[in-house]
N, C-alpha and C positions, 0 to 999 in steps of 0.2 A: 587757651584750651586746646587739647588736642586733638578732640572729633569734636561732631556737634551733642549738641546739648542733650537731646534726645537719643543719641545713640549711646552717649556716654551712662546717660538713667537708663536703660536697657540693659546694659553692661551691668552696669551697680545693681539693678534688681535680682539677671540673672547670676550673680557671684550670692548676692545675699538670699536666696531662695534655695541656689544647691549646698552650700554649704552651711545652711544654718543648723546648727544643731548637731553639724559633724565631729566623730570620737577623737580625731586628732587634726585636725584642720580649724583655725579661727581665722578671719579676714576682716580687717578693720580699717576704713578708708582713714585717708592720715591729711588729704589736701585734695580741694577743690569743690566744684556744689554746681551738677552733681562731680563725685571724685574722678580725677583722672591718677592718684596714686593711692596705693593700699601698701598697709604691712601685715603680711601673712605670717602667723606663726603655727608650728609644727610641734605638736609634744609628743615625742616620738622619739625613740633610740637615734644616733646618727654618729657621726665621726667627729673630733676635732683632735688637732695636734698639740701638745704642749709645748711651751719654750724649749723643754728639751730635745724636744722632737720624738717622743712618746705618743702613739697614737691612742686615745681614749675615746669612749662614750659621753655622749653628751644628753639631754632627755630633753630639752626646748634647742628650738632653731627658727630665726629669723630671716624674713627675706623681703626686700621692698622691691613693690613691683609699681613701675610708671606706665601709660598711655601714650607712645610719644604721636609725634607728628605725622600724618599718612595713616595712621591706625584705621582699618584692620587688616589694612597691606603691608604692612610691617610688621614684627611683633613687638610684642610689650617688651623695656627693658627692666630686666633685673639682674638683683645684686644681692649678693648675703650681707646682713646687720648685724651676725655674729656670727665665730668663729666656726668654719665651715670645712672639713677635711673630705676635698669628691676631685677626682681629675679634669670636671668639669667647672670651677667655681672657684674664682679668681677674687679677691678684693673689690673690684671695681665692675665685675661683672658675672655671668651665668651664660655656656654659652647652651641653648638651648636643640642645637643642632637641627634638623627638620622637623620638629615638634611641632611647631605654628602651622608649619603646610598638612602635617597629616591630619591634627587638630583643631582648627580652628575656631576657637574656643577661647575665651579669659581663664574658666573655670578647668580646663583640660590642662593648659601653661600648670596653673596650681595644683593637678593631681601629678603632672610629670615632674613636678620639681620635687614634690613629696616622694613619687619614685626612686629618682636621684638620691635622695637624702636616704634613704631606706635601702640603696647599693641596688637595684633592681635595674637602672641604667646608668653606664658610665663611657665613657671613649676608654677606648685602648691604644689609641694613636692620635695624635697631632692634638691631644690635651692643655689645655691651660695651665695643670700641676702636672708636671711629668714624674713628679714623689708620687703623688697620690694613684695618678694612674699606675704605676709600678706595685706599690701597696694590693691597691686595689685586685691586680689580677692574679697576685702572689694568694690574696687571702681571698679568692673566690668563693671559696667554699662557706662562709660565713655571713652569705649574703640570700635572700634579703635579711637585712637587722630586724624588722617587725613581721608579723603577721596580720595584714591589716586588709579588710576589707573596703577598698577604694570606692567601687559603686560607682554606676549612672554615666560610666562614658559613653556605653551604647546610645542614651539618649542625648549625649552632646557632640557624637560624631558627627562631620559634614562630609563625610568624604563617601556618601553609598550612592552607589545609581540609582539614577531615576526609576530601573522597573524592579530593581532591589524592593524599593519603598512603595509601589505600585501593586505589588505581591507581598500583601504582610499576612503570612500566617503564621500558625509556631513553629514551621521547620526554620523560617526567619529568625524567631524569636531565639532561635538556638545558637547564634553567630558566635564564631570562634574570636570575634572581638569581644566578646562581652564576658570583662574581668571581674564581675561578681563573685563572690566566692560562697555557694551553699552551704546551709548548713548544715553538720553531718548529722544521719541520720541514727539513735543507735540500736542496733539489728538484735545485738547481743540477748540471750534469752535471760538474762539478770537483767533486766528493763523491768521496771516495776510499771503497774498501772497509772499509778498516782502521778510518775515523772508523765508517761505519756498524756493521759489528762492535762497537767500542766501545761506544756510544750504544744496540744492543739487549743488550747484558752489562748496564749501566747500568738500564734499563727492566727487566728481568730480576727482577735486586734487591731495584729499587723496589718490583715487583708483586709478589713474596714477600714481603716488606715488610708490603704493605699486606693479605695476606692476612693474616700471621700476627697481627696489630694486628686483621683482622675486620672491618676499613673496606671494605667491599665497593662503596659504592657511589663511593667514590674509586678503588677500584680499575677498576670500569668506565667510569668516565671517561679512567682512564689508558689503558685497553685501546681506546679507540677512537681515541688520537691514532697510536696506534702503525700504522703500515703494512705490514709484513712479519707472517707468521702461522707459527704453531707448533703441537705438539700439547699443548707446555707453557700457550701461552699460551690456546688452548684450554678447555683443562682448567681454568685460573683461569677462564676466563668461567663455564663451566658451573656451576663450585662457587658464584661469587656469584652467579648467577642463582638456582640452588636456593639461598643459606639466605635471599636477598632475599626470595623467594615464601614460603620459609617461615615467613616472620615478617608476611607481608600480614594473614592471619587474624588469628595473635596480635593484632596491633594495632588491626585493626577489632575484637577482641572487647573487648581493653583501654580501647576508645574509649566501646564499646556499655554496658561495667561502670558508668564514671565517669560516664557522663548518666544511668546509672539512681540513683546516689550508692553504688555500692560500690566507693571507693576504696580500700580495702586491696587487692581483689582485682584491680583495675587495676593496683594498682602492681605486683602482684607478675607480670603481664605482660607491661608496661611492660620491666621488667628482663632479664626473660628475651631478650625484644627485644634490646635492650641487651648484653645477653651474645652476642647470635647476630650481630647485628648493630652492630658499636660507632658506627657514623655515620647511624645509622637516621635520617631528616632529621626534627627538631626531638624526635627520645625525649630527649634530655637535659632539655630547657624540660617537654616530657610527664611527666616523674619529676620534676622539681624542684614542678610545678603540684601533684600530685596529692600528696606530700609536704607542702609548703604546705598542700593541703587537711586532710590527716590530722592535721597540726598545730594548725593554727587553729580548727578543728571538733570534737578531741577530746571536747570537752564538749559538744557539740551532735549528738551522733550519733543520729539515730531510731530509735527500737526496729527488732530486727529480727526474722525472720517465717521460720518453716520454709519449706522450697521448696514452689512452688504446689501448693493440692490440685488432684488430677486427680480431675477425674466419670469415672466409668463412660462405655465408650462404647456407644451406641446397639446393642440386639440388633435382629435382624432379626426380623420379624413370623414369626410360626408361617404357613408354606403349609399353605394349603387341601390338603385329602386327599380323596379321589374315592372317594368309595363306590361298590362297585357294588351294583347290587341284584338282589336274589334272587329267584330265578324258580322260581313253582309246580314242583318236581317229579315231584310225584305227578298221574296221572292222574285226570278223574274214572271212576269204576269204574260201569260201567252195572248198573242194576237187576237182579236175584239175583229171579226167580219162582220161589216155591217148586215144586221136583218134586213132578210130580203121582204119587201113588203108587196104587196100583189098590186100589180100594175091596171093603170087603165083599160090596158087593152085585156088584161086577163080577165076581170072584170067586166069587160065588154065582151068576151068570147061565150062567156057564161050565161051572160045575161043574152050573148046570141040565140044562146039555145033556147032561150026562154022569150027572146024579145030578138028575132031576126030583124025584125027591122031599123033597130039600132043603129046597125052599118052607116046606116046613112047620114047619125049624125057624126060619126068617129072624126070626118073634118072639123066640126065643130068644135069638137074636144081636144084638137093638136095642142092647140096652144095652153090649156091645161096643162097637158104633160110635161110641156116644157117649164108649164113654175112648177111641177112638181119634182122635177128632176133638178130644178136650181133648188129646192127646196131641201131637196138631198143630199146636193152635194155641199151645200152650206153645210149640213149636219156632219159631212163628213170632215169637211175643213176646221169643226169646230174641236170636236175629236183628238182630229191631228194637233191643234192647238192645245190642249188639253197633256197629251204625248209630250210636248216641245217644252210647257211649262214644269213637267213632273223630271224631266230630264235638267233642266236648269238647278228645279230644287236639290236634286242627285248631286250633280257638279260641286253645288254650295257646301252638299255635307261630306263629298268627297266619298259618295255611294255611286263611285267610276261605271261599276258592270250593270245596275239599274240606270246608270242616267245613259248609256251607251245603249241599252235594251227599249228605251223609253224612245229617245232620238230613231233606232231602228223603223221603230213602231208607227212613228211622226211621218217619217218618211213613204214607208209604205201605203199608210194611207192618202199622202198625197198625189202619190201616182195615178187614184181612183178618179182622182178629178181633172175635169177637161172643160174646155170653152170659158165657166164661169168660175168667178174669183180665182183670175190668176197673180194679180199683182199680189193678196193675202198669201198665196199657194208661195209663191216667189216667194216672199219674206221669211214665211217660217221652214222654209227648204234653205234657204242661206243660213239663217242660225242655226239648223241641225248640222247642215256640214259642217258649219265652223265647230261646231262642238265635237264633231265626230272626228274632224281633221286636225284637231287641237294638240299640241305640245303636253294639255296641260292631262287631256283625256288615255293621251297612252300612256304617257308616265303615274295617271294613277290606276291605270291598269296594271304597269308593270308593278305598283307598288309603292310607285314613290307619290312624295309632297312636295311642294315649294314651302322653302321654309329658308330665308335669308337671300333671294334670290335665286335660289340653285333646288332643283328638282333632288329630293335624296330618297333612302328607306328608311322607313320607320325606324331603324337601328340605329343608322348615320344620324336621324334628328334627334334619339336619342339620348346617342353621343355627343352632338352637337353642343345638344342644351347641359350636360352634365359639364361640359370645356366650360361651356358660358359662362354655368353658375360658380365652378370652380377660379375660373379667372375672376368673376364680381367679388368672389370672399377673398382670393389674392390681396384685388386691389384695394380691397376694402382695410385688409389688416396691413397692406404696404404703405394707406394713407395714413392710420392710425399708427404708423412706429414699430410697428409689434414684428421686428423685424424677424424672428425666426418662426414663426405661425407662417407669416408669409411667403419665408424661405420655403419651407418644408410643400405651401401649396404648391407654388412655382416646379417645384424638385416632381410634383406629381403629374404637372401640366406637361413638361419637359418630357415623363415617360410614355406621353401620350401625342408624343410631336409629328408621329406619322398620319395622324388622325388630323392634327392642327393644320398641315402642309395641306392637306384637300383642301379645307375649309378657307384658312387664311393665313399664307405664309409668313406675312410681315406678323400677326400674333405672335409667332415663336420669336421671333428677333427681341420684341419688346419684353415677352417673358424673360429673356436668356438676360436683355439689359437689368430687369427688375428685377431678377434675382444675385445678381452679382452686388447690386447695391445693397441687398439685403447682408448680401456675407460679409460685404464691405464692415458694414453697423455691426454688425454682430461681433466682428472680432474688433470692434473699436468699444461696445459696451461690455465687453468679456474681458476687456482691457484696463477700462475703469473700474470693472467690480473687482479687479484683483487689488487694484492702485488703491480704491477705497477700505477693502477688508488687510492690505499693506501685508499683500504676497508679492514684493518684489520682483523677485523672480519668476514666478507665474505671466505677473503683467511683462518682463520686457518679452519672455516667449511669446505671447499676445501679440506686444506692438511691433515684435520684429517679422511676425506673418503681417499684421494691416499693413509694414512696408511695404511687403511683395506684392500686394494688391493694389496700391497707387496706382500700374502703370494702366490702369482698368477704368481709372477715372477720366472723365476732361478735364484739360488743361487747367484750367480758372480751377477747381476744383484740387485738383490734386496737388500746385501750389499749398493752398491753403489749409489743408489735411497734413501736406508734406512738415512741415514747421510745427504744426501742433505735436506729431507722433515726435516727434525729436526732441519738442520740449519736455513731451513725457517718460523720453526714456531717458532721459537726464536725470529726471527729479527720481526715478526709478533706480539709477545707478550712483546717484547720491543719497538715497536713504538706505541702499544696501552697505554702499560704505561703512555710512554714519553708523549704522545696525555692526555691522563687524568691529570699527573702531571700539562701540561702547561695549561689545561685549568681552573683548578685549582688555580695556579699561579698568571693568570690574571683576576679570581673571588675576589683575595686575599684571598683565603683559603688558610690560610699557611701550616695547619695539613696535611689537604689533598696533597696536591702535595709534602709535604714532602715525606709522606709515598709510594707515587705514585715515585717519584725519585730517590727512596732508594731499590721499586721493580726494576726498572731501573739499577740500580746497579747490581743486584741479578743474574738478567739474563743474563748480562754484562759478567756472570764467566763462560759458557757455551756456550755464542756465540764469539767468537771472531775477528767477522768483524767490531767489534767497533771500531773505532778509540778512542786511550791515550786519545787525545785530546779533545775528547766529553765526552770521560767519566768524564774527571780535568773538565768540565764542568758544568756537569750536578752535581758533587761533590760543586764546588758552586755555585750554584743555590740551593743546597740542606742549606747550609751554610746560604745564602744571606736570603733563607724563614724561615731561623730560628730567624735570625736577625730581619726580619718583625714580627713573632710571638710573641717576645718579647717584638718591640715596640708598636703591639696592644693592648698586655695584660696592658701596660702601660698605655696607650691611655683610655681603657677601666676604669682602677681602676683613673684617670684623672678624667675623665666624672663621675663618680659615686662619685666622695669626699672621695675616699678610695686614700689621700696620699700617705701612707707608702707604699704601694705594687705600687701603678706607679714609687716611687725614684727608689723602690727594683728595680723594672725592666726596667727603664731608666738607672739604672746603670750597670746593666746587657748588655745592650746594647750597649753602652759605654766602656765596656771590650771585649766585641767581634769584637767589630771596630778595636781595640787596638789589640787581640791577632790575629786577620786574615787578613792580610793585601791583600787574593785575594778578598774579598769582593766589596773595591774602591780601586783607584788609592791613593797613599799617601795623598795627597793635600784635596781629597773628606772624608778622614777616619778626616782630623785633624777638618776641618769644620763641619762636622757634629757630633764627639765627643763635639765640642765647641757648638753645636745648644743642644745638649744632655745633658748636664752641664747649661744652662742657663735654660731649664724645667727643670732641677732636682731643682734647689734653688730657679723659683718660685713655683713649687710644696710645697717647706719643707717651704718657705712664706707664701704660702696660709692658709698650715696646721698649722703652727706656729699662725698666727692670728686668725683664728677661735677659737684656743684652747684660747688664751688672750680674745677673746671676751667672751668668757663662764665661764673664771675666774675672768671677770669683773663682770659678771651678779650676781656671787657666791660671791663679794663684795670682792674676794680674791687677792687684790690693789698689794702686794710685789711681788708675782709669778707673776704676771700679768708685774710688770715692769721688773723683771729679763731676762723673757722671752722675751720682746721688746727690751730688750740689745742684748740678744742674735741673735734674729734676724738681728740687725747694723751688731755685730761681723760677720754674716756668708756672709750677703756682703761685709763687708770689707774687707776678707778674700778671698774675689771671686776674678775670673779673671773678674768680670764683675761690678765691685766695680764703673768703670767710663760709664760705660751702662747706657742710658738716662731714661731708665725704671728703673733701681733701683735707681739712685739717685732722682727720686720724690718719689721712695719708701722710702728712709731712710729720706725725707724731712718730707713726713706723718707721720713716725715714731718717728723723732724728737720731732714735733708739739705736737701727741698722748702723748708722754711721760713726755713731759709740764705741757702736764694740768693731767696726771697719776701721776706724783711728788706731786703737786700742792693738788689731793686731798688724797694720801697717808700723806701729811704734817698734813694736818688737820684732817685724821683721827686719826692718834698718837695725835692730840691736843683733838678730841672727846674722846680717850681712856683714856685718863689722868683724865679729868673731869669724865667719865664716875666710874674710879676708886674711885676717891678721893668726888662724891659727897655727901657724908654724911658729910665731914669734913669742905666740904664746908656751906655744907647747915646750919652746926650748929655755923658756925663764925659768921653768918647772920642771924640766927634764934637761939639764945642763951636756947629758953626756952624748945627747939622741945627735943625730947628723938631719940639719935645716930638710935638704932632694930626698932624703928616707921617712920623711913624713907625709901621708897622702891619706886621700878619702876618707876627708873630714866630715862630722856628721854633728850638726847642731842644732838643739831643740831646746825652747823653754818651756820651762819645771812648773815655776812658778811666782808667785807676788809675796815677799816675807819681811815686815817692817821696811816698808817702802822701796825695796831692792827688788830690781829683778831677777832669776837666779835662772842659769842657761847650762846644761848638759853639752859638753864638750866631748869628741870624740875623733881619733884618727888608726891610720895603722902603719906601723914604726916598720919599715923592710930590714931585713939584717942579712948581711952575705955568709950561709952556709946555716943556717937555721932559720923556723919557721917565723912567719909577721907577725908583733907583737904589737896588740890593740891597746893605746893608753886613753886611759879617762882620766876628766878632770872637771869639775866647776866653777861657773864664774860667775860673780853677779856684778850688776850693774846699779849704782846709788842713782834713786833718782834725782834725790835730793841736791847732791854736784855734781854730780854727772861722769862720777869715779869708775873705773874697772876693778875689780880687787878678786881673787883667789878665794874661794867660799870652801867651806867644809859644811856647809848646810847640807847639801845632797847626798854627802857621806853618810848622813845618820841615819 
């Protein structure tokens, strides 16, 4: 078989789907299951030549078309199966010139061959029939021979760009490729009603028709020849419009799959297309391509990769929060003098007036006065106590200018006391200094707090604590992985480094480490997620920055980071390969993806996560595209009438089948060495006849027939000697060689008279002189009861009048092999 089995039924469906039911095209597979050969007939005007070389009409025309080996990088061979008169179209072959490339298509081969035949294409130089091409461009005017409407290559073209088919509206629809021929419309004011009624019932039909079929984009071109409007016809527009659009996407995404290498899931878009749209322009050649791909690549599939990791996105920075600040509420409370309370002796001055005689106990009473003045000043010291603990509680809550006011206060009343309670006096006079003399008292005067050991302002703690908590969520999301959250904190901490240097220099150092490692990660998971979603390229830009960043790392470290990023840019610079090689491949650029294959190789020796088994792979594959190169160059020097270098490299081809048996399976190498050998002997056919043709033309009759033997010999000789195409070839040959005997026979008979006519002339002209007989001129007449009978001719010189011309006839008995004087040519 000559593709697979599937692509072959793909093939067969698409030939039997466009052409079914076509006015002059039938196709009918002739061999295989499903077929790799059909015979296409044409009933249609065409050319053929008669024996006598009278160029005539002919109204059927045959043509066998094969699948060969390498298909659909090849194109198909064909041949005519009946008498065929085009300067293209040979006995053994059709040469199809760039058709296959512009076309690709089985179903496009069969409308250009139909073209061909109908005189609409032909060569005018370096032709297969140089008669016919000469014919041809003489009778140009007579061409094309039918008027036929072809139909539907727009939708079997593969050759439009991708944003061609990505923009389908109807100024698209309108392409100067699309060889439909409308119908005419007629304007004339003798138009009856009744025809137009008909002719929109008809239209009608059609456009249901082409709905129900899905061909949408044939249906809008029928909708626009039509003149008259409905709400039916309407309504069709509207629906192909919508599923037309509907299928835009699909196919830009189908398009978007297959350049990423996810053919499977292209195709299966592809079809949906397909289904929605049956004339989608070139999705047939799009599913046959990506099929093809699926096929031929099986064994070459790249690992594949969970869908891309997603990073975290970016949180937003913590807003700043506005403190307000707190404001003294408490007053200061003004100095408290002790009431004065009236004294003993005031008391005793009063009561002098009233009781003089008093005086006399006032000794009495000293020592009263003295507890009552200890009495006093206890109460004053109590006071001051009171003062000393309201200042303490001040300190606590950081109410500086009350507990500084309170201490004042403490103080002052201490001063009032003497003689008793000094040791108490002492004590709470030492704590008021120390509070008053305190580090901690002016600096909350000036404003500030201790807060982390260091006296700062409210501002500075504010700041402080916002570093803090920004460093905590750093670390927090540095601990957690979430490497660019934490970059991005670090990147904020860093803008804030002059604030960090008061507080704690060594933080910044640790920041500047922490966040280096973060950029480290980040261009090493930005790296992966390219490797994973297999943007090649993307990743080695990636891993060629995480190079530059190793020398950032410690030692132990950066070892072992070093060999990772190396093994990834490897595996990154052999899937790009591999990636160019294949698409290469299935361009059929054989050079190219050789050398893309063979880079594959290369790198193979330095990554070692290749698997044996890919590499024995891709080694043929490297093989199998050399095997293609060979038979293009073949193909190539084919098509060009350069025989010798297509045998040379058919046969080349041929031995590499032979010496590589991973190529095909046994069974595929014998069959197709035998399809390889049947174009090598009509190739040295073709070339072998042309050469007889041009040593006919050179009159040179014996090489001419040696080489016609030779030609029998190399079929008979063949494995192909009972092949139905050679045996009408060595029938032609037979027949050719017939009448090549025939008049080889009678030029030895010309040669003879031509030698001997002066000996003649003088047996029959006794009085003529032998040296005055010249330019002799001998042709045979004809065949008449077994005699050959040859027009004799010279011209007699005479000294002193003009050269007199004698004729004469001779024929030749075949039967003894006699000369004799004829008067047959006389009559």
């Amino acid at each position: 078989m000559s593709g697979s089995s599937d692509q072959l039924a793909e093939v067969y469906k698409q030939v039997q789907s466009y052409f079914q039911g076509h006015p002059v095209i039938s196709v009918k597979p002739t061999k295989g299951e499903p077929p790799d050969q059909y015979t296409i007939t044409y009933s249609m005007t065409g050319l053929q030549q008669t024996a006598e070389g009278d160029v005539v009409e002919s109204e059927k025309h045959i043509i066998e078309l094969s699948i060969p080996f390498g298909f659909p990088h090849f194109p198909p061979s064909c041949k005519p199966k009946s008498e065929i008169f085009h300067p293209d179209f040979d006995p053994a072959a059709i040469c199809l010139g760039d058709a296959w490339e512009q076309n690709a298509t089985l179903a496009n081969v069969i409308l250009y061959i139909g073209k061909m035949i109908n005189g609409e294409i032909f060569s005018a130089k370096n032709a297969f029939n140089d008669e016919a091409a000469t014919w041809y461009k003489k009778h140009s005017n007579r061409f094309p021979l039918n008027k036929i409407t072809w139909g539907g290559e727009s939708g079997l073209r593969s050759g439009r760009s991708d944003d061609q088919i990505d923009i389908l509206n109807e100024d698209d629809l309108k392409s100067d490729f699309d060889l439909t021929l409308d119908d005419e419309v007629d304007d004339s004011p003798e138009s009856t009603f009744s025809s137009t009624n008909s002719e929109e019932h008809e239209d009608i039909d059609l456009l249901r028709q082409l709905k129900f079929q899905k061909r949408f984009n044939e249906l809008l071109r029928k909708l626009r020849t039509i003149s008259h409007s409905s709400e039916e016809l309407a309504e069709l527009k509207e629906v192909a419009d919508q599923e037309i659009q509907k299928c835009k996407s699909l196919y830009r995404e189908a398009k978007n799959l297959e350049n990423l290498g996810s053919a499977a899931k292209a195709l299966k878009r592809f079809e949906v297309v397909q289904n929605t749209v049956s004339d989608y322009p070139s999705i047939e050649a799009d599913i046959k391509r990506v099929k093809q791909t699926l096929e031929l690549l099986s064994d070459l599939d790249p690992d594949q990769f969970d869908g891309p990791h997603q990073l975290p996105e970016m949180e937003k920075g913590v807003s700043d929060k506005a403190q307000k600040k707190k404001k003294d509420t408490q007053e200061e409370q003004p100095l408290k003098k002790p009431r004065h309370r009236d004294s003993f002796f005031d008391s005793t001055e009063k009561k002098s007036k009233l009781f003089s005689g008093v005086l006399i106990t006032l000794g009495v009473c000293a020592v009263g006065a003295i507890g009552l003045y200890y009495s006093y000043t206890g109460s004053i010291l109590n006071q001051s106590q009171q003062y000393f603990n309201q200042c303490e509680a001040s300190m606590k809550s950081s109410q500086f200018k009350q507990a500084k006011q309170f201490c004042e206060n403490s103080r002052q009343l201490l001063d009032q006391i003497f003689l008793f309670h000094q040791a108490q006096r002492s004590a709470i006079r030492t704590g008021t200094d120390s509070i008053l003399l305190s580090e901690e008292l002016r600096n909350g005067l000036e404003g500030k707090i201790l807060f982390e050991g260091m006296y700062l302002s409210k501002q500075q703690v504010d700041n402080f604590k916002k570093i803090k908590s920004l460093v905590d969520e750093a670390n927090a999301l540095f601990k957690e992985k979430k490497w660019e959250k934490a970059s991005e904190k670090y990147t904020l901490l860093q803008e804030k480094s002059t604030n960090i240097k008061t507080f704690s220099p060594e933080l910044l150092t640790t920041i500047e480490e922490n966040k280096f490692i973060c950029q480290f990660q980040i261009a090493i998971e930005s790296a992966d997620r390219f490797i994973s979603e297999e943007q090649w390229h993307l990743a080695i830009g990636s891993l060629t920055h995480t190079q530059s960043l190793l020398a950032g790392l410690p030692e132990d470290e950066r070892a072992i980071y070093k060999e990772k990023l190396k093994s990834a840019l490897n595996r990154c610079k052999f899937e790009i390969s591999l990636k160019n090689a294949d698409n290469a491949f299935n361009r059929g650029n054989w050079q190219d993806a050789i050398i893309s294959y063979e880079a594959c190789l290369d790198i193979a020796h330095s990554y070692s996560a290749i698997k044996p088994s890919q590499l024995q792979k891709i080694s043929n594959t490297i093989e199998r595209s050399k095997l293609y190169l060979i038979i293009e160059r073949g193909n190539k020097a084919f098509s060009q009438g350069l025989w010798n270098e297509a045998i040379d490299a058919y046969a080349e081809a041929s031995t590499a089948l032979a010496s590589n048996q991973t190529l095909l399976d046994e069974a595929k190498i014998d069959i197709n060495r035998k399809k390889l050998g049947k174009i090598i002997l009509q190739a040295s056919i073709i070339r072998d006849k042309q050469t007889v043709k041009s040593q006919l033309e050179n009159s040179e009759l014996h090489e001419a027939g040696k080489l016609y033997n030779q030609i029998l010999k190399s079929i008979e000789g063949s494995k192909f000697s009972r092949d139905e195409d050679f045996i009408k070839a060595k029938e032609e040959i037979h027949s050719t060689l017939e009448d090549l005997n025939q008049k080889i026979y009678i030029s030895e008979k010309e040669d003879y008279l031509r030698a001997n006519f002066q000996t003649l002339f003088l047996s029959n002209y006794p009085a003529a002189v032998r040296d005055n007989l010249t330019q002799p001129v001998i042709s045979y007449v004809k065949e008449v009861a077994g005699k050959l009978l040859f027009r004799m001719q010279c011209t007699e010189k005479r000294i002193g009048s003009r050269p007199l011309t004698l004729v004469m006839f001779y024929a030749y008995d075949k039967t003894n092999g006699q000369w004799e004087l004829s008067t047959e040519g006389q009559q």
